[in-house]
Backbone as JSON, one array per atom type, in Angstrom:
{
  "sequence": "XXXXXXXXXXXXXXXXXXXXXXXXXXXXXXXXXXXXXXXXXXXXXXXXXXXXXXXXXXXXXXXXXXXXXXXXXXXXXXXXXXXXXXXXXXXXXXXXXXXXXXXXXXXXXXXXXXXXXXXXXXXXXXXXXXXXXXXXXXXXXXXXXXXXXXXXXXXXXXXXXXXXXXXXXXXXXXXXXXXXXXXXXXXXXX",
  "N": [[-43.64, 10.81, 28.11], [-42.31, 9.69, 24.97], [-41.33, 6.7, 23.6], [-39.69, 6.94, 21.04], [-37.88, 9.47, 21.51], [-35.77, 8.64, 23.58], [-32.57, 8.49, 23.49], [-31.06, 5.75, 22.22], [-28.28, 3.84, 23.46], [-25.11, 3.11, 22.03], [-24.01, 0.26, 20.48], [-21.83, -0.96, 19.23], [-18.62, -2.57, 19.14], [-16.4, -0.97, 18.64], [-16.91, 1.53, 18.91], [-16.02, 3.8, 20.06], [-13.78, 4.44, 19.44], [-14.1, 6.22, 17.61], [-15.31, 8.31, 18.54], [-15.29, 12.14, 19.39], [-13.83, 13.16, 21.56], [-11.9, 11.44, 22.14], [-8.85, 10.71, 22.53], [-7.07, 8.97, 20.26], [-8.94, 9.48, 18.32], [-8.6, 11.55, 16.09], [-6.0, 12.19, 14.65], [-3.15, 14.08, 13.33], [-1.19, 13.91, 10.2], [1.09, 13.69, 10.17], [1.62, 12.25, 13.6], [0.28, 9.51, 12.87], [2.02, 8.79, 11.23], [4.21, 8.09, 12.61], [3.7, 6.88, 14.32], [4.06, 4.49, 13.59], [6.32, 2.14, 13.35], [10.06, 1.13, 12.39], [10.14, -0.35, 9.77], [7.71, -0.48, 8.92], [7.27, 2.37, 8.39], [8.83, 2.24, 6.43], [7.82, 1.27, 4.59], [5.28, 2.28, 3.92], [6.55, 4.65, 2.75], [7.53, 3.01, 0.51], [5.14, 2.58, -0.9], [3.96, 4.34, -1.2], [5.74, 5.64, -2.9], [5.94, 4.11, -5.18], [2.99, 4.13, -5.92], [3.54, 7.28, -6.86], [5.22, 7.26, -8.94], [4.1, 5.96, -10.74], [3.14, 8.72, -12.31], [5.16, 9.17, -13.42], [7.65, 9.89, -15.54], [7.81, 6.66, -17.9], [8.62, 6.26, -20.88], [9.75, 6.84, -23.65], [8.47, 8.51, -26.84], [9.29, 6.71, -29.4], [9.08, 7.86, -32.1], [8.0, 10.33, -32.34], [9.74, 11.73, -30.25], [8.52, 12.15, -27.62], [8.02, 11.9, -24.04], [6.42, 10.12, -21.92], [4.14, 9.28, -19.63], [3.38, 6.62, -17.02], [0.38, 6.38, -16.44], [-0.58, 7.13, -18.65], [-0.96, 4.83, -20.07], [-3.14, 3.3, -19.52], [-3.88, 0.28, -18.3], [-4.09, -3.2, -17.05], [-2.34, -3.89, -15.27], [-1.09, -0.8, -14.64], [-3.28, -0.42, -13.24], [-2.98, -2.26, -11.27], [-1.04, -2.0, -10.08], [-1.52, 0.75, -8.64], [-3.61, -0.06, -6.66], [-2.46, -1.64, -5.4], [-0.47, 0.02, -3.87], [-1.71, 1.24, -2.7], [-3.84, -0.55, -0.87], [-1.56, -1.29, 0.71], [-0.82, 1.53, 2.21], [-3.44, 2.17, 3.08], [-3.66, 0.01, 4.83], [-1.43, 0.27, 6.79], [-2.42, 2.61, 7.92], [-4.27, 1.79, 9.15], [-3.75, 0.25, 11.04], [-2.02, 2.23, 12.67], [-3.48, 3.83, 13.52], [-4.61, 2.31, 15.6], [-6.72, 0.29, 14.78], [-8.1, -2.38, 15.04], [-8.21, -5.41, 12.96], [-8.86, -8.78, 11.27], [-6.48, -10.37, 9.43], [-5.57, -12.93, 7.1], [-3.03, -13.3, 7.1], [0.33, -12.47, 8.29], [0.79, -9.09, 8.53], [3.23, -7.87, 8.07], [4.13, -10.29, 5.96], [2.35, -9.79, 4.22], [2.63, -7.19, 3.2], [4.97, -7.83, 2.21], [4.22, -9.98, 0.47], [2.49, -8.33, -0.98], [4.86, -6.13, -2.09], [6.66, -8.27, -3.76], [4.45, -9.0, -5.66], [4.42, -6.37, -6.81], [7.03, -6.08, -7.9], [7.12, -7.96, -9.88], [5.0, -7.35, -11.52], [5.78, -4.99, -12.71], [8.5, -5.77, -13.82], [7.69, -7.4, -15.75], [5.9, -5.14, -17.16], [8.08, -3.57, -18.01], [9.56, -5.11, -19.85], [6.99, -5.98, -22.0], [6.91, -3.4, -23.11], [5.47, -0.88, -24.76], [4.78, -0.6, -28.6], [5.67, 1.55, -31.73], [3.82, 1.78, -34.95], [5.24, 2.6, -38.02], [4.36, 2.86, -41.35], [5.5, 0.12, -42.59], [7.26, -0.23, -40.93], [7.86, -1.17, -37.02], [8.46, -0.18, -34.27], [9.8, -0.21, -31.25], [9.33, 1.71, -27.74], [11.47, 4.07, -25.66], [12.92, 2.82, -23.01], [12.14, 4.97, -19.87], [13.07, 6.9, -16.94], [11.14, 6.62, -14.84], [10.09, 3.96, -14.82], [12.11, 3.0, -13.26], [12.19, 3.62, -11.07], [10.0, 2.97, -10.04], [10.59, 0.11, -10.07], [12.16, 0.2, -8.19], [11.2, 1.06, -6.0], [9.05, -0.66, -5.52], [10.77, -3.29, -4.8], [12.26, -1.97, -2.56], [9.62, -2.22, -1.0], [8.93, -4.95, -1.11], [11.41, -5.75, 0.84], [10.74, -4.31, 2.76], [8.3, -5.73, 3.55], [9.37, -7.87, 4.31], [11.16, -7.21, 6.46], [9.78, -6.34, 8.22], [8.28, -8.66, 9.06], [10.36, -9.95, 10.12], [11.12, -8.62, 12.4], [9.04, -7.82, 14.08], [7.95, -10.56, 14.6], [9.52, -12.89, 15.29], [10.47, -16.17, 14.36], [7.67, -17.24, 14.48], [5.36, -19.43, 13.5], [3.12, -18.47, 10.58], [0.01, -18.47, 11.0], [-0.17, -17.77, 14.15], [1.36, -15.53, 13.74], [-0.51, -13.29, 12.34], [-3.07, -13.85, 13.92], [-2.07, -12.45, 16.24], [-1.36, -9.87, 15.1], [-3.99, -9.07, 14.99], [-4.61, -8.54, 16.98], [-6.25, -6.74, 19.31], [-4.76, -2.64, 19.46], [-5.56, -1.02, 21.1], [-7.94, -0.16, 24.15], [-10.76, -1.61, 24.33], [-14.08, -0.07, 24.79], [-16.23, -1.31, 27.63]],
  "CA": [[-42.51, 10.93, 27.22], [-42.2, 9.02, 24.15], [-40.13, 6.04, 23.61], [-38.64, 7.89, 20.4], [-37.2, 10.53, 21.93], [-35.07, 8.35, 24.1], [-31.24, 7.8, 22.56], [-30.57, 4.29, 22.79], [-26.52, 3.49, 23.24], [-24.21, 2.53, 20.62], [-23.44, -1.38, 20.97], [-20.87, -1.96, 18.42], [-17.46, -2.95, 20.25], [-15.23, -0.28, 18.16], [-17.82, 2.75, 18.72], [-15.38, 4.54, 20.86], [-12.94, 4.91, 18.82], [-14.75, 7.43, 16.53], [-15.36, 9.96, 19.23], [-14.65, 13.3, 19.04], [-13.22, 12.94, 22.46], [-11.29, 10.3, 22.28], [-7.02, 11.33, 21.54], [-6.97, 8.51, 19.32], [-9.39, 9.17, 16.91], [-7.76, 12.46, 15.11], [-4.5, 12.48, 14.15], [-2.27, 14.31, 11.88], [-0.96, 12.39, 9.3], [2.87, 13.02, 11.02], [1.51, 11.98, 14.33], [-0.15, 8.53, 12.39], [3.35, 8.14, 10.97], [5.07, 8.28, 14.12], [2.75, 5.38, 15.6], [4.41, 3.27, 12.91], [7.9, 1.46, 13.73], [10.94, 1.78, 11.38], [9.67, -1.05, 8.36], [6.05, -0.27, 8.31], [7.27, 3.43, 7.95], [9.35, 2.02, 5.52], [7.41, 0.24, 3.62], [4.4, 3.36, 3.59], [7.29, 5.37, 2.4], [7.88, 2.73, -0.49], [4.01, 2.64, -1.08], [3.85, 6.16, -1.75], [6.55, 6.07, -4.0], [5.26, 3.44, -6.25], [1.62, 5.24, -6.54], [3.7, 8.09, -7.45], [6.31, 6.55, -9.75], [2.7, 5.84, -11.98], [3.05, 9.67, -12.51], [6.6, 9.87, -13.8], [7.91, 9.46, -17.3], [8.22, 5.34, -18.06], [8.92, 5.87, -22.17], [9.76, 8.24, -24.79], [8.1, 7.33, -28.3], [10.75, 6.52, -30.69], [8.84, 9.15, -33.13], [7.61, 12.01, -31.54], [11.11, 11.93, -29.0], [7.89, 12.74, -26.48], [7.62, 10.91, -22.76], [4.85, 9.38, -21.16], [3.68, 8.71, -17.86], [2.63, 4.62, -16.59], [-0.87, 6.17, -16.44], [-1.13, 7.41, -19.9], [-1.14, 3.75, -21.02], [-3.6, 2.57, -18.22], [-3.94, -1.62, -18.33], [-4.77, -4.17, -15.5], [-0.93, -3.19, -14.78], [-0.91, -0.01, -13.58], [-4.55, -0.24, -11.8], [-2.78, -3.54, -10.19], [0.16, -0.98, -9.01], [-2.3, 1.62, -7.73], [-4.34, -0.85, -5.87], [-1.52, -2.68, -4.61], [0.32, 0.6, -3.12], [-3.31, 1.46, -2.19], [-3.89, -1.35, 0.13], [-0.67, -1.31, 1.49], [-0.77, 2.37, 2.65], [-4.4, 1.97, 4.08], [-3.27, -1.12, 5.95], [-0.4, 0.71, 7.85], [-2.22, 3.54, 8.62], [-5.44, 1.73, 9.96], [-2.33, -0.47, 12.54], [-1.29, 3.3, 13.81], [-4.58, 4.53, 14.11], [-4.81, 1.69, 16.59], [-7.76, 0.08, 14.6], [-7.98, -3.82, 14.52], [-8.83, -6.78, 11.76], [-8.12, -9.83, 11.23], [-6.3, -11.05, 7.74], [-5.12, -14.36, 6.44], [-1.26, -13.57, 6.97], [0.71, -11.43, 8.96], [1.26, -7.34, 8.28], [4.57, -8.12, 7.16], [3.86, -11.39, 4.85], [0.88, -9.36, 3.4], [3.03, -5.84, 2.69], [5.89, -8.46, 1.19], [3.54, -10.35, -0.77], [2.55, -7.03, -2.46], [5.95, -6.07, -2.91], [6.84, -9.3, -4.43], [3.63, -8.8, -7.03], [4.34, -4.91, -7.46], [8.53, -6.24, -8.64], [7.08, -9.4, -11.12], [4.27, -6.42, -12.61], [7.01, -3.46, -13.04], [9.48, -5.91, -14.86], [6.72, -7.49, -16.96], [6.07, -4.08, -17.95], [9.31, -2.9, -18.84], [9.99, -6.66, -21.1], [6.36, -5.68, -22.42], [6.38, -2.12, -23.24], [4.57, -0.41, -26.2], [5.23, -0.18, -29.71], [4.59, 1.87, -32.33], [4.44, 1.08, -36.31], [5.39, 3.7, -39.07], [4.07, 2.39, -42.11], [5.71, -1.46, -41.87], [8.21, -0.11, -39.55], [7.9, -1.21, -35.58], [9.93, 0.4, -33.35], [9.67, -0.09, -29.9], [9.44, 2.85, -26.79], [12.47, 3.55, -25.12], [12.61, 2.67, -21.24], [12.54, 5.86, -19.24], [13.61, 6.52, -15.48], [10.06, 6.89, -14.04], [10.04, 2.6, -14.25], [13.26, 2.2, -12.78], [11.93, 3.93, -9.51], [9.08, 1.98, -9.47], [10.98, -0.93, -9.56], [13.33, 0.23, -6.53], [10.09, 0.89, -4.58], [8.78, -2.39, -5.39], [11.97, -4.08, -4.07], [12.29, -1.66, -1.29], [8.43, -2.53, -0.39], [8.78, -6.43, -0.63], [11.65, -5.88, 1.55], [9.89, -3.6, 4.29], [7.63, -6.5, 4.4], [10.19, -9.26, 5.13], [11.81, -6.87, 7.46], [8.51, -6.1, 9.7], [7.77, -9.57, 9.7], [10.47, -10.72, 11.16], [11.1, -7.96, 13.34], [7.63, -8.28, 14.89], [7.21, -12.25, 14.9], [11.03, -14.09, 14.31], [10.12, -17.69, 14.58], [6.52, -17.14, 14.62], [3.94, -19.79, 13.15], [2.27, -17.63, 10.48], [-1.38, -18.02, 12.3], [-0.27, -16.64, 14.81], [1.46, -13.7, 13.59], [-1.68, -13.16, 11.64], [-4.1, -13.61, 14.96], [-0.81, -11.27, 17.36], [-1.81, -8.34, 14.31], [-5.1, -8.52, 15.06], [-5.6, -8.32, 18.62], [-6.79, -4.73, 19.58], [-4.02, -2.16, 20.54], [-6.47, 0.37, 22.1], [-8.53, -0.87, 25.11], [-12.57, -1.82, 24.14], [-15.22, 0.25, 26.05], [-17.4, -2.54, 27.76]],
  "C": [[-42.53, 9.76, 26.25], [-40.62, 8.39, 23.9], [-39.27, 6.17, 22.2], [-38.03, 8.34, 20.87], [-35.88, 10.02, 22.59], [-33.66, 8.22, 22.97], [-30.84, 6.21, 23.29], [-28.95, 4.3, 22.31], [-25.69, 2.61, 22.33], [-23.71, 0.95, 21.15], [-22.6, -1.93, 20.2], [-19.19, -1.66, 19.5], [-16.52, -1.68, 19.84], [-15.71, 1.27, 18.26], [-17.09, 3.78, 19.34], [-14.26, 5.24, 20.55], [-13.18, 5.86, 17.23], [-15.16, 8.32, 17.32], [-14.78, 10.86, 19.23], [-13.65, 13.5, 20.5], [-12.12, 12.08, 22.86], [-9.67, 10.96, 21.42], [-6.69, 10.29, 20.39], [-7.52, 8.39, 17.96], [-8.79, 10.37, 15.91], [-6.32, 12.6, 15.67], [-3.7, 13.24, 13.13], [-1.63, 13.65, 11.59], [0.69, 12.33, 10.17], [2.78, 12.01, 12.41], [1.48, 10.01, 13.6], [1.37, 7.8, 11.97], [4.08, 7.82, 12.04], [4.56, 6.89, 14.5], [3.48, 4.28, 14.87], [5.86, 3.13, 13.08], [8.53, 1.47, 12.56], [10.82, 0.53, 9.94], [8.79, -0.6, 8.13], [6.49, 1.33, 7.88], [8.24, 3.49, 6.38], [8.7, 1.43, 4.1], [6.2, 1.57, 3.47], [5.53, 4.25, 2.18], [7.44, 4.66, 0.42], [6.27, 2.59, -1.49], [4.13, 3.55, -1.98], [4.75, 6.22, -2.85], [6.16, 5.28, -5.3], [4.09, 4.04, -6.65], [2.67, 6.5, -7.45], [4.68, 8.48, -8.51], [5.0, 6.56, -11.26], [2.67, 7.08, -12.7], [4.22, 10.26, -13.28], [6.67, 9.27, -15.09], [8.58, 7.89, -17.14], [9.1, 4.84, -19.75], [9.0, 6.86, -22.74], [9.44, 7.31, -26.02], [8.87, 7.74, -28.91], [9.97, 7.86, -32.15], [8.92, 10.3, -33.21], [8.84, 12.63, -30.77], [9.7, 12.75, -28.15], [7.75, 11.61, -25.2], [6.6, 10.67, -22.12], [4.9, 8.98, -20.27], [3.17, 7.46, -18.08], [1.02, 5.05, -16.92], [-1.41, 6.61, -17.48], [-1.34, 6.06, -20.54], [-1.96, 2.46, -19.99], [-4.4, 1.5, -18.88], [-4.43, -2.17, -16.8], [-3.26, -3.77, -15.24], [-0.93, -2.03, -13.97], [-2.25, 0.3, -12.61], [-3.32, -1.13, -11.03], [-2.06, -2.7, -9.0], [-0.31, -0.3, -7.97], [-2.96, 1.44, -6.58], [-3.25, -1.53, -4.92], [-0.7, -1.45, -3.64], [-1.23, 1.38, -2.11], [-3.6, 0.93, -0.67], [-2.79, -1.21, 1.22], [-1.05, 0.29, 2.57], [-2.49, 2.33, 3.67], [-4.5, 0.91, 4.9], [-2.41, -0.59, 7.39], [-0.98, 1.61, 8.16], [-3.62, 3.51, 9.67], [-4.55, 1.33, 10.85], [-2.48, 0.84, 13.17], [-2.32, 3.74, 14.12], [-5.14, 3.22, 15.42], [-6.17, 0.69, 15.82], [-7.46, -1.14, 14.63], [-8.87, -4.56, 13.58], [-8.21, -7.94, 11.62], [-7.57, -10.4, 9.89], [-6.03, -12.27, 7.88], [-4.12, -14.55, 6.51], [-0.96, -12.32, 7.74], [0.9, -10.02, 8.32], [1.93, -7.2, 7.31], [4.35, -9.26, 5.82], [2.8, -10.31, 3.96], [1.71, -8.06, 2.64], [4.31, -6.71, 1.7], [5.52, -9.38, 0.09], [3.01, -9.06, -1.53], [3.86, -6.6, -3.25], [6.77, -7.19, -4.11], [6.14, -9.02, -6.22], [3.76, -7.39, -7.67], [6.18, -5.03, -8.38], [7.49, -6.94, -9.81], [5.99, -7.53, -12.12], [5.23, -5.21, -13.06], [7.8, -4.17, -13.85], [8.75, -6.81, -16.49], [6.38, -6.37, -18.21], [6.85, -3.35, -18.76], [9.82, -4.25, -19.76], [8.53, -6.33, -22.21], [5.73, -4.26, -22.78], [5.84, -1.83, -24.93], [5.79, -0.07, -27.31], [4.71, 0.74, -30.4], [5.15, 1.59, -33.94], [4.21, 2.11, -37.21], [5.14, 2.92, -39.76], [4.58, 0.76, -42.07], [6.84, -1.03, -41.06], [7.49, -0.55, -38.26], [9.16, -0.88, -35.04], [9.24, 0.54, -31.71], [10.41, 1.33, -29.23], [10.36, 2.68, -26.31], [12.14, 3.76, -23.76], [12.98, 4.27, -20.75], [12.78, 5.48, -17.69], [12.74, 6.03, -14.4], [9.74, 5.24, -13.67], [11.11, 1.88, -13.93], [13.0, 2.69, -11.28], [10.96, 3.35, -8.97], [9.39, 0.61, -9.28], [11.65, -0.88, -8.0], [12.02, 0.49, -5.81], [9.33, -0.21, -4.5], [9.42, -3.47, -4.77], [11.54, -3.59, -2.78], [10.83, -2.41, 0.0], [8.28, -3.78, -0.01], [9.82, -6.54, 0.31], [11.67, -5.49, 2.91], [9.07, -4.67, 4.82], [8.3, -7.21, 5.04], [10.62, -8.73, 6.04], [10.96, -6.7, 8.81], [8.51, -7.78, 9.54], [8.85, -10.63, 10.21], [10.72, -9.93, 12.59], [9.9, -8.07, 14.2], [7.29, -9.78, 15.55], [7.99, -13.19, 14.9], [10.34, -15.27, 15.43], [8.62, -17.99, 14.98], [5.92, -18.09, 13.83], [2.99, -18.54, 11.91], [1.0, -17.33, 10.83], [-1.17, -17.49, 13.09], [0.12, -15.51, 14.77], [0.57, -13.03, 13.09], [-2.63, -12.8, 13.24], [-3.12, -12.71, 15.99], [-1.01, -9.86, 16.34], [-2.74, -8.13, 14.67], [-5.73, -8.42, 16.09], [-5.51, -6.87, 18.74], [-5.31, -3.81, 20.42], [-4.48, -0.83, 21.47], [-7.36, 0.12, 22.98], [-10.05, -0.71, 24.78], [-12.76, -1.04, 25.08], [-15.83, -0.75, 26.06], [-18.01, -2.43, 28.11]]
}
């Protein structure tokens, strides 16, 4: 018999948790939600709404009286948004899938430092919105509703973080709430 043929065994520590056997590795997305406690579901919730706030009317042009979506006027702004509700949402839903990593700051500090940067970029935007110029006329866009919801999910989101992190860690050291996220909540095969 040839020493091809043999299957040699998987040696990475997390290999177990990609089996088709295994109840933790498929989930439906309600189940995945479920695994998450009442901020982190809060704070997904405000995720989602910011990505999809990018989609809603932010301006009507003072000419045309027509409205525009955040992503018709795509800048390092609304990537930042996208990316930033991005991260967040694939952060909370690797936690429920049980998966572990280690970051630089706790769950909570990390989902309230986005929210923090997803408020300062939403009101930047609305103090810096577009113009447009009729012959020497300028006339600035008028604010629509679509960036007043992305602000409230920006709030809501920086305050899902502060709320998981203290709910999870009150009077915690941030190292260690940082290294208490990233210990494994699904038991290694050894």
């Amino acid at each position: 018999m040839s020493r091809r043929s043999e299957v040699a065994p998987r040696r990475w520590r997390t290999y177990r948790l990609n089996e088709p056997g295994d109840e933790h590795a498929r989930r439906s997305l309600g189940q995945t939600l479920q695994a998450l406690d009442a901020e982190q579901r809060l704070a997904a919730i405000a995720a989602a709404a910011l990505a999809g706030s990018l989609f809603l009317p932010w301006w009507r042009d003072p000419v045309f009286d027509i409205s525009y979506v955040a992503v018709r006027r795509l800048s390092f702004i609304e990537i930042a948004l996208a990316l930033v509700a991005a991260s967040v949402l694939v952060l909370l839903l690797r936690r429920a899938e049980g998966r572990f990593f280690h970051l630089p700051l706790s769950d909570g500090m990390l989902i309230a430092a986005a929210g923090a940067w997803s408020v300062f970029l939403v009101v930047f935007r609305m103090i810096d919105g577009p113009t447009r110029t009729v012959g020497d006329v300028t006339r600035d866009y008028e604010l629509r509703w679509g960036a007043l919801i992305a602000l409230a999910a920006a709030v809501t989101l920086a305050v899902a973080g502060v709320k998981e992190r203290r709910s999870r860690h009150p009077g915690e050291p941030e190292a260690v709430a940082a290294d208490a996220d990233a210990t494994p909540t699904l038991p290694l095969a050894g």
